[in-house]
N, C-alpha and C positions, 0 to 999 in steps of 0.2 A: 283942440285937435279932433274931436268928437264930432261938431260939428260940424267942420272941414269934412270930414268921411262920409254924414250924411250928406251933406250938399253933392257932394260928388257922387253919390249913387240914386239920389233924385235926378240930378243928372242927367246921370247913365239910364235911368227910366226913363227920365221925359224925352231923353234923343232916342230910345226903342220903341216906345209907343206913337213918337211921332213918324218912324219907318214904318211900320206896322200899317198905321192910317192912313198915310199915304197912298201904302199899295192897296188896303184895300177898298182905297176910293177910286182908282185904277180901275179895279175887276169890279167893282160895281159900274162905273161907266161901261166898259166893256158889254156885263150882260145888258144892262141898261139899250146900248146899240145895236144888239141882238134881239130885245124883244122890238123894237122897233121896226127892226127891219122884217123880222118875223109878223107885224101884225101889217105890217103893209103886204108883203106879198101875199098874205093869206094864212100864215100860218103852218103847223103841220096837224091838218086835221086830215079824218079817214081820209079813204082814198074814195070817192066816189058821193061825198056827204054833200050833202044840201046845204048852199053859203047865201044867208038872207043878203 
């Protein structure tokens, strides 16, 4: 019975930890596409700065 209880909350770990990663493989592509698109248009450097 014991082990039934833990099985069922390794479980319940492993399908929270797998939510968890999920999203934050999400928000990492996200900023991911953000720096991206930021190193193409230039970025947000000063306003008037010298771009080699």
């Amino acid at each position: 019975m014991v082990l039934l209880l833990v099985l069922a909350i390794l479980a319940l770990v492993a399908f929270g930890a797998g939510f968890v990663v999920h999203w934050l493989f999400i928000v990492a592509a996200i900023v991911a596409l953000i720096w991206l698109i930021s190193l193409f248009t230039g970025g947000m450097g000063r306003p008037g700065a010298r771009r080699w």
